[in-house]
Backbone of each chain as nested JSON, in Angstrom:
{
  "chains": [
    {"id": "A", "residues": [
      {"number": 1, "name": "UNK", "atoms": {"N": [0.851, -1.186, 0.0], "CA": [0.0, 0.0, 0.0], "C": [0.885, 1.234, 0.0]}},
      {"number": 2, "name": "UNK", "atoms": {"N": [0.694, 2.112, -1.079], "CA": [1.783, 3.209, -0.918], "C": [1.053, 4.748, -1.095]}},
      {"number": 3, "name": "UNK", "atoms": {"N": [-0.616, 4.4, -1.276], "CA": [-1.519, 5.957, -0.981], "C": [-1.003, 6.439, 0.158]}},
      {"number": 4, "name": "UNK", "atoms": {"N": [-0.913, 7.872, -0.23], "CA": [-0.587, 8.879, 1.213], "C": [-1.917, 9.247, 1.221]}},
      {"number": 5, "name": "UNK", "atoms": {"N": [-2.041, 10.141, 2.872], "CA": [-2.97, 10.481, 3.106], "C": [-3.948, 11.832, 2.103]}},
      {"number": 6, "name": "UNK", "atoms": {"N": [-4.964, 12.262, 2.152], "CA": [-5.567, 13.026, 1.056], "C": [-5.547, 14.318, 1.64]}},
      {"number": 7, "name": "UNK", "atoms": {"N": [-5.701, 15.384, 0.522], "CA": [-5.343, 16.577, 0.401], "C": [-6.589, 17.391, 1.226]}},
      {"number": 8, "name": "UNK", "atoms": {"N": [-6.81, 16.716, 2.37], "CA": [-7.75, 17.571, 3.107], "C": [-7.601, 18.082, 4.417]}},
      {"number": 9, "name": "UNK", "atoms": {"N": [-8.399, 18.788, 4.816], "CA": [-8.159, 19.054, 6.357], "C": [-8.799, 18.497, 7.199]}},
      {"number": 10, "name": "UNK", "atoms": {"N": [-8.45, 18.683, 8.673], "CA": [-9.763, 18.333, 9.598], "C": [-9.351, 19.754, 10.841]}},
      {"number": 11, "name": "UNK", "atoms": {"N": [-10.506, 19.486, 11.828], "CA": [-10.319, 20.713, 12.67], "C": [-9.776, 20.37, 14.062]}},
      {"number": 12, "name": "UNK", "atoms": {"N": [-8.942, 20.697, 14.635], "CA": [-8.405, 20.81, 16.076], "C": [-9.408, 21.349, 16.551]}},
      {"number": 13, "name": "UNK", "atoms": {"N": [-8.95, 20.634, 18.503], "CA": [-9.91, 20.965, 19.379], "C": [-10.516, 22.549, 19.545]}},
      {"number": 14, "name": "UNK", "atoms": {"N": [-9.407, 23.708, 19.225], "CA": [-10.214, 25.04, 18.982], "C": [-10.5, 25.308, 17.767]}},
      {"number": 15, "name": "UNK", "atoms": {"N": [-10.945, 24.597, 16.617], "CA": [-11.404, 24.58, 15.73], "C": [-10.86, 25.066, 14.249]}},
      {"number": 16, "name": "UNK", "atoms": {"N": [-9.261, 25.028, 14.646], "CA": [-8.635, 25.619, 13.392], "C": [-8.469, 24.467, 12.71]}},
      {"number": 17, "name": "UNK", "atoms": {"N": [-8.594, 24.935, 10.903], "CA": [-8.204, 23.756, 10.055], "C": [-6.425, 22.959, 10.131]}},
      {"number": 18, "name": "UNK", "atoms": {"N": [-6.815, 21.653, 10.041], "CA": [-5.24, 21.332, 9.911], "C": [-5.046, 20.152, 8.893]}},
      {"number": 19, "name": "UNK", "atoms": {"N": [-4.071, 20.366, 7.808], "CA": [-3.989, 19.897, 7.082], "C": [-3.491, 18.267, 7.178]}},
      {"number": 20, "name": "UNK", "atoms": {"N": [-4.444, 17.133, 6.625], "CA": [-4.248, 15.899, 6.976], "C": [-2.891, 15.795, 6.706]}},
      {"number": 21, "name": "UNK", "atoms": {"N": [-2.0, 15.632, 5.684], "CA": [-1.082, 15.559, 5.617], "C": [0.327, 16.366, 6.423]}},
      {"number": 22, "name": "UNK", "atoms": {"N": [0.037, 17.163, 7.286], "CA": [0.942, 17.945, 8.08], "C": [1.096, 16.914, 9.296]}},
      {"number": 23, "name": "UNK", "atoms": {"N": [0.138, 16.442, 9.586], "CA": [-0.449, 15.541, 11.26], "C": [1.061, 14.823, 10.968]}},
      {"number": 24, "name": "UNK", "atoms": {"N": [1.264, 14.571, 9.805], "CA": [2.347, 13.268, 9.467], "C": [3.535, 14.348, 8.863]}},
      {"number": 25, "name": "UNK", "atoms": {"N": [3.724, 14.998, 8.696], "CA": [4.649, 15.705, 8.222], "C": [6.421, 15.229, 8.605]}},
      {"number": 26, "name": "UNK", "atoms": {"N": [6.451, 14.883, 10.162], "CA": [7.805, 14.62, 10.851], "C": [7.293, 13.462, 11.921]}},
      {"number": 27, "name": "UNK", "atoms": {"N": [6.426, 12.696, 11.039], "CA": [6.467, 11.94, 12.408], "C": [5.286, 10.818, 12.337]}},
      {"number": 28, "name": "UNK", "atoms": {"N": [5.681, 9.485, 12.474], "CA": [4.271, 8.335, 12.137], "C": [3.66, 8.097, 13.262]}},
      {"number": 29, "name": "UNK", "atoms": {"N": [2.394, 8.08, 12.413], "CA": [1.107, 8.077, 13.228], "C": [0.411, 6.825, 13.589]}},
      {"number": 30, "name": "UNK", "atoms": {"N": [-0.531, 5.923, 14.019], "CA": [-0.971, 5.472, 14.115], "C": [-2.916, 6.224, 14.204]}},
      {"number": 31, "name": "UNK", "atoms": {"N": [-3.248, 6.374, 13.016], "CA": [-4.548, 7.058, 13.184], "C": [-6.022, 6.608, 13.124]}},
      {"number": 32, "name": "UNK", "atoms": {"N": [-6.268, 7.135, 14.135], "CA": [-7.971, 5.953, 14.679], "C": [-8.908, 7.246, 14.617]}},
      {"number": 33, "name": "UNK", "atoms": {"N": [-9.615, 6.958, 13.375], "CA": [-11.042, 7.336, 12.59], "C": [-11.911, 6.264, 13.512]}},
      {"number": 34, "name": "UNK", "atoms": {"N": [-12.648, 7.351, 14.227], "CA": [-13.433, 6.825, 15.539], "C": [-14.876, 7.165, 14.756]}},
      {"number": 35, "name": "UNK", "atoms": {"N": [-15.834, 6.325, 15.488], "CA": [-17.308, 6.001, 14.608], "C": [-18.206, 7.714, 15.096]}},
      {"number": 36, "name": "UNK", "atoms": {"N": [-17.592, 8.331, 16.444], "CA": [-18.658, 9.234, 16.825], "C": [-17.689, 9.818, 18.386]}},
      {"number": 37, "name": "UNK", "atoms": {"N": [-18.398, 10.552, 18.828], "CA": [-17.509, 11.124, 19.582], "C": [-18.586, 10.681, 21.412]}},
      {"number": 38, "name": "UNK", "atoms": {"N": [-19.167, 9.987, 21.201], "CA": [-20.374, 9.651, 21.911], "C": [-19.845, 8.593, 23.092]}}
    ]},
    {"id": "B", "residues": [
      {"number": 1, "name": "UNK", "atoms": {"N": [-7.88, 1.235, 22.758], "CA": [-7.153, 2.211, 22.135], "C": [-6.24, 3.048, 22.775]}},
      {"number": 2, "name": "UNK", "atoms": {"N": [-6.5, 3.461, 24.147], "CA": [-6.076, 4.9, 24.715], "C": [-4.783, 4.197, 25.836]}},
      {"number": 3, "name": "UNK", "atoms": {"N": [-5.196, 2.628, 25.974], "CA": [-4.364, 1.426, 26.866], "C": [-3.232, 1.27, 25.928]}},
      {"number": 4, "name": "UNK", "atoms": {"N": [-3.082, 1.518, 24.307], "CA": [-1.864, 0.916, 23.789], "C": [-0.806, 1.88, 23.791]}},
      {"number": 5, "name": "UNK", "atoms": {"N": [-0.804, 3.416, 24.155], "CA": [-0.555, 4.875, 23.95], "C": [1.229, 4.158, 24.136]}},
      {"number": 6, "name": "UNK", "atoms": {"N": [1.257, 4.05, 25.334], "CA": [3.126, 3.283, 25.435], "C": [3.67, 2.134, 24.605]}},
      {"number": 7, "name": "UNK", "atoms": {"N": [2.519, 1.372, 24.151], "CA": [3.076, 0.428, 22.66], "C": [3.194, 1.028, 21.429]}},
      {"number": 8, "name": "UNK", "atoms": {"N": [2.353, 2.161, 21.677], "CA": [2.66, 2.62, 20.075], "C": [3.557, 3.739, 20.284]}},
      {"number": 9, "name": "UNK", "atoms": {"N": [3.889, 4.257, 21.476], "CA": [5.399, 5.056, 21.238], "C": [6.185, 4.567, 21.211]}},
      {"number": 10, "name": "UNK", "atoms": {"N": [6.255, 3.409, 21.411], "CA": [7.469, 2.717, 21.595], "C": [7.774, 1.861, 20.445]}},
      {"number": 11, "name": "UNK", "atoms": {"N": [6.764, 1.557, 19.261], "CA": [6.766, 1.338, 17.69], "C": [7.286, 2.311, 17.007]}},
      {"number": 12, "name": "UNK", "atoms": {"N": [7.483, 3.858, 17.845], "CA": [7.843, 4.867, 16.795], "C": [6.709, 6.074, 16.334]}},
      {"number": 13, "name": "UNK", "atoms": {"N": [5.359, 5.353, 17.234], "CA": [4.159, 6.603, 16.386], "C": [3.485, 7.136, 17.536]}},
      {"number": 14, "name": "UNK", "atoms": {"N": [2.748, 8.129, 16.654], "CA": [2.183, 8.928, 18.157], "C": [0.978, 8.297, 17.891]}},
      {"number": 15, "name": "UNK", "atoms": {"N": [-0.23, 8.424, 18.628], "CA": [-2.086, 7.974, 18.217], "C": [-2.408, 9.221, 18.589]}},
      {"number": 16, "name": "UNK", "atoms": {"N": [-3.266, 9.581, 17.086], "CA": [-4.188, 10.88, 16.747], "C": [-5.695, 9.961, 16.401]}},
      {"number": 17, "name": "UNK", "atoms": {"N": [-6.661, 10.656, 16.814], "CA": [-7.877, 10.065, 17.131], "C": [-8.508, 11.585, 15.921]}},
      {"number": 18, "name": "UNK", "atoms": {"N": [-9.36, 10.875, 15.236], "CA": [-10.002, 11.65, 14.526], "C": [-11.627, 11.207, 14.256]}},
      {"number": 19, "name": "UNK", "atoms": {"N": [-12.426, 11.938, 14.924], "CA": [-14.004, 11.872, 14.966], "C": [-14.642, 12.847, 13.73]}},
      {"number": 20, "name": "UNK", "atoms": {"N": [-15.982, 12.781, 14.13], "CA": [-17.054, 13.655, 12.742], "C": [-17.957, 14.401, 13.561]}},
      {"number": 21, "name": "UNK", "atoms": {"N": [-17.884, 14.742, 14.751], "CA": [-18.575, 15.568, 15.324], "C": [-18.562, 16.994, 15.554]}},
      {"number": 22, "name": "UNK", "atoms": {"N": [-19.14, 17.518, 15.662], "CA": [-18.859, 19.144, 15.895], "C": [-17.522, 19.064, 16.932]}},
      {"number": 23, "name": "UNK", "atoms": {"N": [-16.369, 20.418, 16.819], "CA": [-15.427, 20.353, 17.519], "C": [-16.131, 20.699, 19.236]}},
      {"number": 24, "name": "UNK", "atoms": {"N": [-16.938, 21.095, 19.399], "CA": [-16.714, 21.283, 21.277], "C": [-17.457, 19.924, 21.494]}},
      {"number": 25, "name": "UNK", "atoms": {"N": [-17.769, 18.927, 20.368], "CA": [-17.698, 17.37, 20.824], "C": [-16.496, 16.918, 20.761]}},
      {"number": 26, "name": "UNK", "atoms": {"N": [-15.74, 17.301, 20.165], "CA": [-14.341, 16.463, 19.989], "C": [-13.201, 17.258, 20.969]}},
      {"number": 27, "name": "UNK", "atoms": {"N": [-13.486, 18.158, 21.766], "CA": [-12.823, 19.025, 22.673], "C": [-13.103, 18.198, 23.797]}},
      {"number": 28, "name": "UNK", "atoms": {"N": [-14.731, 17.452, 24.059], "CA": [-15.179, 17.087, 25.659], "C": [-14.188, 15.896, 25.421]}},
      {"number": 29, "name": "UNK", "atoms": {"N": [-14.787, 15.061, 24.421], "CA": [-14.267, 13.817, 24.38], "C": [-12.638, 13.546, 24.582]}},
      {"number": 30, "name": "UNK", "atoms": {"N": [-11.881, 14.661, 24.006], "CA": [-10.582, 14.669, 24.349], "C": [-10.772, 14.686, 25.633]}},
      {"number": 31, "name": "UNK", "atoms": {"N": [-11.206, 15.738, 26.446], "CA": [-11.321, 15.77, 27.762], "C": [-11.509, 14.549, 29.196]}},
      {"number": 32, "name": "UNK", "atoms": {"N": [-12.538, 14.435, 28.418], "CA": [-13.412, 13.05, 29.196], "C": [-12.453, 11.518, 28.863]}},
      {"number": 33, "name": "UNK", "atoms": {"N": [-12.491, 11.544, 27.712], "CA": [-12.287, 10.233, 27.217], "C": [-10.448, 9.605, 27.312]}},
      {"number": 34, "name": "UNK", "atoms": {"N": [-9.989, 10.588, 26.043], "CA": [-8.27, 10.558, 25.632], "C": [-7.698, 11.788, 26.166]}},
      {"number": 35, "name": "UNK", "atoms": {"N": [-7.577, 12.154, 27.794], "CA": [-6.792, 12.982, 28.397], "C": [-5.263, 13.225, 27.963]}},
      {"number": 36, "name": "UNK", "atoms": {"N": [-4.672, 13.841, 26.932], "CA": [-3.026, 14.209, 26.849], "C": [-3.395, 13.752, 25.101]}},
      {"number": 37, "name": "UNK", "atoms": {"N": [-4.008, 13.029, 24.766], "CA": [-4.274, 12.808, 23.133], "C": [-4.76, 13.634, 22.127]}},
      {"number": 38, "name": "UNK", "atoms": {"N": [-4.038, 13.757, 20.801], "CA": [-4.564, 14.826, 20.11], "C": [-5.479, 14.168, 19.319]}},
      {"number": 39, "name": "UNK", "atoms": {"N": [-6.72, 15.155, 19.018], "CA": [-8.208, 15.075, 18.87], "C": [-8.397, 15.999, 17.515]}},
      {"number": 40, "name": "UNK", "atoms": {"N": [-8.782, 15.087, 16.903], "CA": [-9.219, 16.401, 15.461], "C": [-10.554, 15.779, 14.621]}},
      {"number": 41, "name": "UNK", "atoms": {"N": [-11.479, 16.224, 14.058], "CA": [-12.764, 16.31, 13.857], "C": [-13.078, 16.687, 12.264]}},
      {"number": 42, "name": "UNK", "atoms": {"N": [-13.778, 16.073, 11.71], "CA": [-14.208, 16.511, 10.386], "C": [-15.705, 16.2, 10.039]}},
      {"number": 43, "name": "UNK", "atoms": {"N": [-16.208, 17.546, 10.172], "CA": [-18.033, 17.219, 10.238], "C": [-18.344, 17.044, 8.882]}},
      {"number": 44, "name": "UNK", "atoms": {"N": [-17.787, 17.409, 8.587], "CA": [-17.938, 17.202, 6.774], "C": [-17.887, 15.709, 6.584]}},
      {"number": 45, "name": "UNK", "atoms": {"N": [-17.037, 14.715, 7.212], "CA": [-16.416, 13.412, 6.489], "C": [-16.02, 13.58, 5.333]}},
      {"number": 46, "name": "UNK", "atoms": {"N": [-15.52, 13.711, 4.806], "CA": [-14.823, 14.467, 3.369], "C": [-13.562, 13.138, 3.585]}},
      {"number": 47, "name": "UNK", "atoms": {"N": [-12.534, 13.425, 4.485], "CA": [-11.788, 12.515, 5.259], "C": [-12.256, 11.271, 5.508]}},
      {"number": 48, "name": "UNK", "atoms": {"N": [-13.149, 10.558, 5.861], "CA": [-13.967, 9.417, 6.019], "C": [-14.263, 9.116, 4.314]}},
      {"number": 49, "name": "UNK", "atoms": {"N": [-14.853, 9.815, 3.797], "CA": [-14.745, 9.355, 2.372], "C": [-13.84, 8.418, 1.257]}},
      {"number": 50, "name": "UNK", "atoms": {"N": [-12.772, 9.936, 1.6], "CA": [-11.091, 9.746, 0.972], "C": [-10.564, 8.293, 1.199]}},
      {"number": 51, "name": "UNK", "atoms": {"N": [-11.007, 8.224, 2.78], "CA": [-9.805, 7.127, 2.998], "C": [-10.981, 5.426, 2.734]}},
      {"number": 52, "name": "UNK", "atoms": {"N": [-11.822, 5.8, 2.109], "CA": [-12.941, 4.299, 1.816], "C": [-13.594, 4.003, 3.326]}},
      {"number": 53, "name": "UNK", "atoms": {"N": [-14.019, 4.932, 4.362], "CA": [-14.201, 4.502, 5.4], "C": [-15.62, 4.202, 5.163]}},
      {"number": 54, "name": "UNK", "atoms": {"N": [-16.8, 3.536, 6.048], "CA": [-17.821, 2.664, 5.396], "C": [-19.312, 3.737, 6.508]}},
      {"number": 55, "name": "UNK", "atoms": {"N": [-20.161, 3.908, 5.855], "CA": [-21.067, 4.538, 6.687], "C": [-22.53, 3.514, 6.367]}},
      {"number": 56, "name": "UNK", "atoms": {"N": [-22.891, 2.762, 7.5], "CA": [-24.041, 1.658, 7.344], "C": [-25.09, 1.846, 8.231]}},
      {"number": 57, "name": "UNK", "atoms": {"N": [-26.774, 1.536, 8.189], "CA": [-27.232, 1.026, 9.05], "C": [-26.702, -0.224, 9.688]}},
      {"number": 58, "name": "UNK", "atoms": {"N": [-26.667, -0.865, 9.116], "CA": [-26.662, -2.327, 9.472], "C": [-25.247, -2.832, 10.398]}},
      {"number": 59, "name": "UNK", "atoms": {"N": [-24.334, -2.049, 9.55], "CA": [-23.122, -1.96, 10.602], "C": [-22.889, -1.469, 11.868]}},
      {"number": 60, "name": "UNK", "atoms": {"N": [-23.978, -0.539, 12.359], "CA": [-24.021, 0.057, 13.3], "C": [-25.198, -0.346, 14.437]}},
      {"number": 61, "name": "UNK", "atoms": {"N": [-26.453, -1.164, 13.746], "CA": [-27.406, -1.617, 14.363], "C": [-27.312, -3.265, 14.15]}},
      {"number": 62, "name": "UNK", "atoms": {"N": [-26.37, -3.443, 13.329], "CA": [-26.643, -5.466, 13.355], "C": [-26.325, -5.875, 14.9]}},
      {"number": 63, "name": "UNK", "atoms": {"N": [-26.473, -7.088, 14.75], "CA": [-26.284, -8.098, 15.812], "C": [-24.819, -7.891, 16.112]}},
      {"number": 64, "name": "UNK", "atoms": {"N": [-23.842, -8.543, 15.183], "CA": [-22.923, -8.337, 15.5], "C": [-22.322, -6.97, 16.549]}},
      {"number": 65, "name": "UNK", "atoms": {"N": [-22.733, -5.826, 15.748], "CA": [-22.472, -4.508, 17.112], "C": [-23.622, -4.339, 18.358]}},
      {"number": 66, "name": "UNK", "atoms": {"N": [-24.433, -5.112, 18.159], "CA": [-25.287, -4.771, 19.628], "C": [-24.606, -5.9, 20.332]}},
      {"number": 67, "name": "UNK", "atoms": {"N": [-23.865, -6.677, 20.056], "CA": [-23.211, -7.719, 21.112], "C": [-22.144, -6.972, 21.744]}},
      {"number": 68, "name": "UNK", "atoms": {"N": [-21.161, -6.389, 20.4], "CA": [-19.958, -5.584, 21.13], "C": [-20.588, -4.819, 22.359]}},
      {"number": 69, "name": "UNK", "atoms": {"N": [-22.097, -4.017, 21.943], "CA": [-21.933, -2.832, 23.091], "C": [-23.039, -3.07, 24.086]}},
      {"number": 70, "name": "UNK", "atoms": {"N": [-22.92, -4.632, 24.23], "CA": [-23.295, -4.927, 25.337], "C": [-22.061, -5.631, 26.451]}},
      {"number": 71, "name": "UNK", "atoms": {"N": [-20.529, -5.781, 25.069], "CA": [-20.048, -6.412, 26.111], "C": [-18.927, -5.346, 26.602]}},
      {"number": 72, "name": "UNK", "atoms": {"N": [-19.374, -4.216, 25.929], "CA": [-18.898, -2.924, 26.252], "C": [-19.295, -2.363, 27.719]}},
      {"number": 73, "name": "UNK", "atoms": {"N": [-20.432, -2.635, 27.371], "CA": [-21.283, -2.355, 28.563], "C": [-21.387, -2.796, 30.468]}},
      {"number": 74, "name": "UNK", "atoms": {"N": [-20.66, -3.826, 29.635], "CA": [-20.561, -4.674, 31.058], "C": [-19.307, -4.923, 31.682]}},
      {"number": 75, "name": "UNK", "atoms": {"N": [-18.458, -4.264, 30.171], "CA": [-17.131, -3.808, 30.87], "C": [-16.889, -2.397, 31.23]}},
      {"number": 76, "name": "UNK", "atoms": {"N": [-18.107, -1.61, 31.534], "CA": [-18.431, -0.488, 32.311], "C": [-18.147, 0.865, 31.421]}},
      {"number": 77, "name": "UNK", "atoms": {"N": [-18.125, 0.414, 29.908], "CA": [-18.626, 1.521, 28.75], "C": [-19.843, 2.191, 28.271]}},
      {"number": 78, "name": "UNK", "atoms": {"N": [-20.285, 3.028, 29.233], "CA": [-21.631, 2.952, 28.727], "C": [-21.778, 4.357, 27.886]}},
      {"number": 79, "name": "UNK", "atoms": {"N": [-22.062, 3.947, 26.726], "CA": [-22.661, 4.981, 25.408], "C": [-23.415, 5.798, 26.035]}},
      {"number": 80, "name": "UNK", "atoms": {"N": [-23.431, 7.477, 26.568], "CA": [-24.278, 7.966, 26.813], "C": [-24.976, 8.849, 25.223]}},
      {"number": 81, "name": "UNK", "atoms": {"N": [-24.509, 9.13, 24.797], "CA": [-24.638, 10.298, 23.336], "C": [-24.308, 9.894, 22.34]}},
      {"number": 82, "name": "UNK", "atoms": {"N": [-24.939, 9.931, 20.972], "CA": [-24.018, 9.993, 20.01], "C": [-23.418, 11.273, 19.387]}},
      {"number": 83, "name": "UNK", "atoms": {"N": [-22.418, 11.497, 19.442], "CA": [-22.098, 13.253, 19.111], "C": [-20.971, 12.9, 17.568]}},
      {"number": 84, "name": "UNK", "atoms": {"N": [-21.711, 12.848, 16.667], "CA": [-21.002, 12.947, 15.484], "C": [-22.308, 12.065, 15.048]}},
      {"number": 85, "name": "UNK", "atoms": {"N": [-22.075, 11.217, 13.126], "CA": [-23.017, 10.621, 12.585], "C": [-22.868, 9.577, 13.144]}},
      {"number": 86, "name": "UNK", "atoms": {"N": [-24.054, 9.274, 13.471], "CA": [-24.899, 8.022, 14.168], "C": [-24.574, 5.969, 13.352]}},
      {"number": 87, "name": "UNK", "atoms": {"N": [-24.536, 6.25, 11.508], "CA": [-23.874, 5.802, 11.156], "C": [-22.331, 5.758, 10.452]}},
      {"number": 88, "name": "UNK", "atoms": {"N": [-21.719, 6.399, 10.877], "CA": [-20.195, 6.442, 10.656], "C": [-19.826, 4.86, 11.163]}},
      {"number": 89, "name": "UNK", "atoms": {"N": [-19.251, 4.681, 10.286], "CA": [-17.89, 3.198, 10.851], "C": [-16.725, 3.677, 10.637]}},
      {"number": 90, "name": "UNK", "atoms": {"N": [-15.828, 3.551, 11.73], "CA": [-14.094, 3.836, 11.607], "C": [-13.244, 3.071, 10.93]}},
      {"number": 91, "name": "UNK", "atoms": {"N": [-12.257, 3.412, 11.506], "CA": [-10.972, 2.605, 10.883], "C": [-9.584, 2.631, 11.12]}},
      {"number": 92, "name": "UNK", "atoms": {"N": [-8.85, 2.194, 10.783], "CA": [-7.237, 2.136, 11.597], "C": [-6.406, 2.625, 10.718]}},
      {"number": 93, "name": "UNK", "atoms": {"N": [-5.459, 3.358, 10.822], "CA": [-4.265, 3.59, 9.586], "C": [-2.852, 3.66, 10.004]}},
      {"number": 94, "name": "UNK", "atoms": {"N": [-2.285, 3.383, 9.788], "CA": [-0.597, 3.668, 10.17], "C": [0.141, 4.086, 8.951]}},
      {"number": 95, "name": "UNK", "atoms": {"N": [0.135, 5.217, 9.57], "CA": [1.337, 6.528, 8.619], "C": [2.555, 6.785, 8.755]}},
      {"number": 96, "name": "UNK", "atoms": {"N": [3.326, 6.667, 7.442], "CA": [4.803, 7.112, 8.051], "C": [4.863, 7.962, 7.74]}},
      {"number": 97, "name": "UNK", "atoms": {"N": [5.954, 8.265, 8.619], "CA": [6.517, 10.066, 8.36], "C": [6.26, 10.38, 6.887]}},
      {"number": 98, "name": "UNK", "atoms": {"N": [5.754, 11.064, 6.892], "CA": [5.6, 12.115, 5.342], "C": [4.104, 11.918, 4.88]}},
      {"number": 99, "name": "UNK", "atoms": {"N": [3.601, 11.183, 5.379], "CA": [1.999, 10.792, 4.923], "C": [1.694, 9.918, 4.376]}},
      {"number": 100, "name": "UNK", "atoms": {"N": [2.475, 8.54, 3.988], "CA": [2.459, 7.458, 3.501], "C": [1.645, 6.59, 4.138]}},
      {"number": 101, "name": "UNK", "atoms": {"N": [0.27, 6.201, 3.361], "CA": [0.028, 5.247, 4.588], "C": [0.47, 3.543, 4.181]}},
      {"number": 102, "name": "UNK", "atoms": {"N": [0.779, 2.983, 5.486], "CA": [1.16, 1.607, 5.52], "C": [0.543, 0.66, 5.353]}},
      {"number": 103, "name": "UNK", "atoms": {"N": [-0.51, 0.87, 6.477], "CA": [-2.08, 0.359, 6.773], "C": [-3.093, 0.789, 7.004]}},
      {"number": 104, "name": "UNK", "atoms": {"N": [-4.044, -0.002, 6.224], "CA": [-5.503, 0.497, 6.424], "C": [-6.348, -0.692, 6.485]}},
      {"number": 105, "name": "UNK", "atoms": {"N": [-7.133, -0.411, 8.093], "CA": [-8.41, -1.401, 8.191], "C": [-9.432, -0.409, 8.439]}},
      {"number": 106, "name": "UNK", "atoms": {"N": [-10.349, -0.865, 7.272], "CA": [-11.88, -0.655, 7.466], "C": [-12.606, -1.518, 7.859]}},
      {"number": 107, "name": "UNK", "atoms": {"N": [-13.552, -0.851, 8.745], "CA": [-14.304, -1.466, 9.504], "C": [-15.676, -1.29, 9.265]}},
      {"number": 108, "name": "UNK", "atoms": {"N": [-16.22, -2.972, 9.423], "CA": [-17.493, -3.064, 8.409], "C": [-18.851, -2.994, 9.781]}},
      {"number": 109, "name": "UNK", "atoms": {"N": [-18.262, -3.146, 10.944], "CA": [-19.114, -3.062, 12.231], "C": [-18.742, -2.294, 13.213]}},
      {"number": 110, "name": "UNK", "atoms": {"N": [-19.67, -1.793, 13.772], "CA": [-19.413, -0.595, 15.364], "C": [-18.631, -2.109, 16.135]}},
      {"number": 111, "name": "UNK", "atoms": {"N": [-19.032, -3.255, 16.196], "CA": [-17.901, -4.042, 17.023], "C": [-16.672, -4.426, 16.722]}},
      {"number": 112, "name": "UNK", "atoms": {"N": [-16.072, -3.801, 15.199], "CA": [-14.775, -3.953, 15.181], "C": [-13.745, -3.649, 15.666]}},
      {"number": 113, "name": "UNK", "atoms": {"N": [-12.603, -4.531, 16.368], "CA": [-12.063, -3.759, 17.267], "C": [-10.237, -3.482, 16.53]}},
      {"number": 114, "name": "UNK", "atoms": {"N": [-10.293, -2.589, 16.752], "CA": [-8.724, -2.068, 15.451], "C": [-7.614, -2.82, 16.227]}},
      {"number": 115, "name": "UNK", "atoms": {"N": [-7.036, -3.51, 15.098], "CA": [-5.656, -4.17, 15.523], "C": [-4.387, -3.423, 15.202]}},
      {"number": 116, "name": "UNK", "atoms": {"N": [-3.751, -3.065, 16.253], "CA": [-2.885, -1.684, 16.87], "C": [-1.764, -2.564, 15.993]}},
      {"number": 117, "name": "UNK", "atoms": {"N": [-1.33, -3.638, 16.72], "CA": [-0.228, -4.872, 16.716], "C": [0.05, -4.808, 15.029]}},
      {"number": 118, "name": "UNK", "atoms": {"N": [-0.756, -5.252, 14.303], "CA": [-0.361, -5.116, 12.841], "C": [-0.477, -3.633, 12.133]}},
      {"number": 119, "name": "UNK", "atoms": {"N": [-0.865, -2.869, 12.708], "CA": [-0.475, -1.433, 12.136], "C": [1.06, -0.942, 12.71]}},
      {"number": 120, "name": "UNK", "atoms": {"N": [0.829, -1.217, 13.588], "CA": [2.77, -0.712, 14.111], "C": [3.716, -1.898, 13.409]}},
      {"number": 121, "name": "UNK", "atoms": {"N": [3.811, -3.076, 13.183], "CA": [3.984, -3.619, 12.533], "C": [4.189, -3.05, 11.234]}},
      {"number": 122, "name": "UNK", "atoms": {"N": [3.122, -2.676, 10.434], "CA": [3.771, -1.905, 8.945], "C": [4.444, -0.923, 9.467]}},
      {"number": 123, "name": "UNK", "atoms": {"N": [4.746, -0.281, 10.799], "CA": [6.409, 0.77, 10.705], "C": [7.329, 0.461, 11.247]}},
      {"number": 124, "name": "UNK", "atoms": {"N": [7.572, -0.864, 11.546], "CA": [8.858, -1.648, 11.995], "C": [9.586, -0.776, 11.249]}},
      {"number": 125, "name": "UNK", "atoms": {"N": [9.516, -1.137, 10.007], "CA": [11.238, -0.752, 9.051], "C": [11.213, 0.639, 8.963]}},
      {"number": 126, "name": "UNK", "atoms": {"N": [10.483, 1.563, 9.307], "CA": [10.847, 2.942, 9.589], "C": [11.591, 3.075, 10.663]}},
      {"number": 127, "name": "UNK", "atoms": {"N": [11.011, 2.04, 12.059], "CA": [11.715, 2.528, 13.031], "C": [13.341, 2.285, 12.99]}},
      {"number": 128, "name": "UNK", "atoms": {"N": [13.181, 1.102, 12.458], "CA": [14.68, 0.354, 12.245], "C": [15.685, 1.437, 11.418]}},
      {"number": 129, "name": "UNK", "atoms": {"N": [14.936, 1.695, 10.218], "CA": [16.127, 2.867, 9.545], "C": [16.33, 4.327, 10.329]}},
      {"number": 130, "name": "UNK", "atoms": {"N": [15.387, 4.543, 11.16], "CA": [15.632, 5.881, 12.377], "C": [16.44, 5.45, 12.992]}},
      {"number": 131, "name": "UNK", "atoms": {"N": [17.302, 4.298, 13.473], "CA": [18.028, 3.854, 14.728], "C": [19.145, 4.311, 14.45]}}
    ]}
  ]
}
C-alpha cells in the first residue's frame, strides 16, 4: 500500500483547520477514525 | 485504544484520534475520554470518504455490534450520546513520516475492534532505519 494520506483538512480541538497531511509531516502516526464522539 | 498509547510510542508513532462531530464534541471527548491525546474532527467526512471509510445502518445496528456494546457495557462503557453521525464506521491507519500510509483497516461493524499490533507492525522498518 503506498496511498498517502488526502489533500484535506480536519479541525483541532479550537477549531482551526489542519492539514491531513501535516499531522504526518515529521512523524508516524498510528490514526484511529473513531465512529462518533459519543 | 487509549491502553496501547506506550506500545505505540514505543513502535515509533504517536495515536491521533479523529471523529465527525462538531469540535466542542471532539474538545469534551478529548477531555473526558483521551486525556493528553490529540483530537481532530471533520463534520464534513470528506476525510472518512477519501480514505474508503464505510457509513451503514446495518453496521451500526446489526447483531454483530449490539453484542460488542453490550459487552462494552458490562465492561463499564456505557454509550451515553451519540455526538457525530450516528452511522459512521471507523478505521485504523498507520502513517509514516511524510503521509504514507502503511495500513488500512476498514471497519465493516461498530464491534470492530482495530488491531494496533499489525499497524505498528507496517512501521517496523521505519523505526529500524531511524536507529
Amino acid at each position: 500500500m503506498a496511498a498517502g494520506l488526502p489533500e484535506l483538512t480536519v479541525l483541532d480541538t479550537e477549531g482551526r483547520e489542519i492539514k491531513l497531511r501535516e499531522l504526518a509531516a515529521d512523524r508516524a502516526l498510528i490514526l484511529a477514525y473513531i465512529r462518533h464522539f459519543g | 485504544m487509549r491502553g496501547r498509547r506506550e506500545d505505540i510510542k514505543a513502535g515509533g508513532a504517536d495515536l491521533v484520534f479523529v471523529g465527525n462531530g462538531a469540535v466542542h464534541f471532539a474538545k469534551h471527548f478529548q477531555e473526558r475520554e483521551v486525556p493528553g491525546f490529540e483530537v481532530y474532527t471533520d463534520p464534513s467526512r470528506e476525510s472518512y470518504r477519501a480514505l474508503g471509510l464505510k457509513r451503514s445502518l446495518l453496521g451500526t445496528l446489526g447483531p454483530q455490534s449490539l453484542l460488542a456494546g453490550m459487552r462494552a457495557t458490562r465492561a463499564g462503557h456505557v454509550q451515553t450520546s451519540v455526538e457525530g453521525d450516528a452511522f459512521q464506521l471507523g478505521g485504523l491507519f498507520a502513517v509514516a513520516r511524510g503521509g504514507e500510509i502503511r495500513y488500512a483497516e476498514i471497519h465493516s461493524s461498530a464491534g470492530d475492534r482495530p488491531k494496533v499490533d499489525a499497524a505498528l507492525a507496517s512501521l517496523r522498518s521505519d523505526v529500524r532505519q531511524s536507529r
